[in-house]
TIPA-767341 format. One line per 4 residues: number of its first residue (from 1); for each residue z, y, x of C-alpha. Coordinates in nm, 2 decimals, always signed. Layout:
NUM> Z:Y:X ~ ...
***
This chain:
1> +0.47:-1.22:+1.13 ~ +0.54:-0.87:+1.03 ~ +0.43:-0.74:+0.68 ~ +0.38:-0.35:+0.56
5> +0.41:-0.37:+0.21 ~ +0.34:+0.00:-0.02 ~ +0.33:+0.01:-0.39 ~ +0.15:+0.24:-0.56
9> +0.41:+0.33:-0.77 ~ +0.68:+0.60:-0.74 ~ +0.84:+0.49:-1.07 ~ +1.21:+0.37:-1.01
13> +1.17:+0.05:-1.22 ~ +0.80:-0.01:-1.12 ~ +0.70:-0.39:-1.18 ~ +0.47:-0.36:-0.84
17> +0.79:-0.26:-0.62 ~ +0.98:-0.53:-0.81 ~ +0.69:-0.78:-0.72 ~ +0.72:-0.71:-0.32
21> +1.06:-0.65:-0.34 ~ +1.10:-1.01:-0.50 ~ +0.82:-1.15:-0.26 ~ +1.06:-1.00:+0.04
25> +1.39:-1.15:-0.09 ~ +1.20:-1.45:-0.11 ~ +0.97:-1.51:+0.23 ~ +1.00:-1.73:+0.46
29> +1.21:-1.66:+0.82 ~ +0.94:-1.63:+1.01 ~ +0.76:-1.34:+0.79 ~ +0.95:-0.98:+0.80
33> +0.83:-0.80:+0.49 ~ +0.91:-0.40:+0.52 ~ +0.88:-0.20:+0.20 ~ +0.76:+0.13:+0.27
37> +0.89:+0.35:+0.00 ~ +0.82:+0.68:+0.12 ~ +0.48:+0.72:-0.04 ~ +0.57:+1.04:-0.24
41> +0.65:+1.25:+0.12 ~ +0.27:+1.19:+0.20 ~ +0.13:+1.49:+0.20 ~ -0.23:+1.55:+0.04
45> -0.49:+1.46:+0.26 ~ -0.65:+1.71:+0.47 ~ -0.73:+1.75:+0.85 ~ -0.36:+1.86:+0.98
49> -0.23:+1.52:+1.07 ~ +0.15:+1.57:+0.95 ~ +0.43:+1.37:+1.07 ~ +0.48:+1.14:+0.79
53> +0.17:+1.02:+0.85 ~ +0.22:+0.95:+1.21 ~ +0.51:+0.77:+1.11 ~ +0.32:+0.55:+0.88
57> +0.04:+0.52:+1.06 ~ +0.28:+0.36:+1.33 ~ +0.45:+0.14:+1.08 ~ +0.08:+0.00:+1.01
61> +0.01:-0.04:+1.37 ~ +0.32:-0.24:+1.42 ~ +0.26:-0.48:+1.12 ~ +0.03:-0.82:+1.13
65> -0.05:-0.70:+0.77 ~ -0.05:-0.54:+0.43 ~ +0.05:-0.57:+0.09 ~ -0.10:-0.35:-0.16
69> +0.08:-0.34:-0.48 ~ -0.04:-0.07:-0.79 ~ -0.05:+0.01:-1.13 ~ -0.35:+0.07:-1.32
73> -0.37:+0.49:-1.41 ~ -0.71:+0.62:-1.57 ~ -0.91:+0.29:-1.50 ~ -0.79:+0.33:-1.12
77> -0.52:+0.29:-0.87 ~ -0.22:+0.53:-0.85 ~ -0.33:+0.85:-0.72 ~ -0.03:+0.85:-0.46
81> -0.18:+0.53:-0.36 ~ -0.49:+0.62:-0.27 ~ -0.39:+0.95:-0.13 ~ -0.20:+0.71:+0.10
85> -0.54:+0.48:+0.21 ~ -0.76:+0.82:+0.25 ~ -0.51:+0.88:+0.52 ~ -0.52:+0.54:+0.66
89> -0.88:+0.33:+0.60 ~ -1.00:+0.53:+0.88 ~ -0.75:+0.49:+1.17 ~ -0.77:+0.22:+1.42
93> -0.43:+0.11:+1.29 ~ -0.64:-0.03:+0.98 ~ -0.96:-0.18:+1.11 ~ -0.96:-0.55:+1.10
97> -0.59:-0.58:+0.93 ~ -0.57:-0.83:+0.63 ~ -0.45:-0.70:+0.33 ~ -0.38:-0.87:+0.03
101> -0.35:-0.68:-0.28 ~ -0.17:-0.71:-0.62 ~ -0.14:-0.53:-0.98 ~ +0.12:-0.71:-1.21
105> +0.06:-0.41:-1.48 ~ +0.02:-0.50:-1.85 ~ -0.30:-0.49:-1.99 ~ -0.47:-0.30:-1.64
109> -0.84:-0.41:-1.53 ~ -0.94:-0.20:-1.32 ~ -0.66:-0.15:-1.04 ~ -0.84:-0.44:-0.83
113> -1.16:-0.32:-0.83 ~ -1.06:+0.02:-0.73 ~ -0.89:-0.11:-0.46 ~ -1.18:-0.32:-0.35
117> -1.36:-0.02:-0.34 ~ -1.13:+0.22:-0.14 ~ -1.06:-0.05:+0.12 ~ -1.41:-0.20:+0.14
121> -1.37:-0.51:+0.06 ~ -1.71:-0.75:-0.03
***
């Protein structure tokens, strides 16, 4: 099983990368967990479909699923974050993928719920 896994954070000693880093060095043989840390060479979104986003886009379609990981900014999710999901909640690379998603930061309550939002979750 193949795992995308993006945190929403571009900060070098972010707990969320930590968290997937850690769940990586720590998952089982049979699951292949691929951190994508390239989030900050997405460009804003807009209708010119730039390469980096191919790339991603591809690195989604090739994955069984993804990890969300993000910090809590302004009662939200990282804006780099969802940058990143108004690119892809639209594509057929995301329809029907699970994703799980995670927030480890201190004292955050709305991270979640933003991402239930953006991705549509009920």
């Amino acid at each position: 099983m193949k795992i995308l896994a993006i945190s929403g954070s571009l900060r070098k000693d972010s707990y969320n990368t930590a968290l997937l880093k850690a769940m990586k060095a720590l998952a089982p043989e049979h699951i292949e967990i691929t951190l994508f840390d390239e989030l900050g060479q997405i460009p804003l979104f807009n209708p010119d479909i730039d390469p980096n986003i191919i790339a991603l886009k591809n690195r989604l379609a090739e994955a069984d699923g993804l990890f969300l990981s993000s910090p809590e900014y302004a009662r939200g999710i990282s804006g780099v974050l969802k940058n990143a999901l108004n690119w892809l909640v639209s594509g057929e690379e995301f329809v029907d993928m699970p994703v799980a998603i995670f927030n480890i930061s201190q004292r955050a309550s709305h991270a979640l719920d933003s991402l239930h939002v953006c991705l549509e979750i009920s």
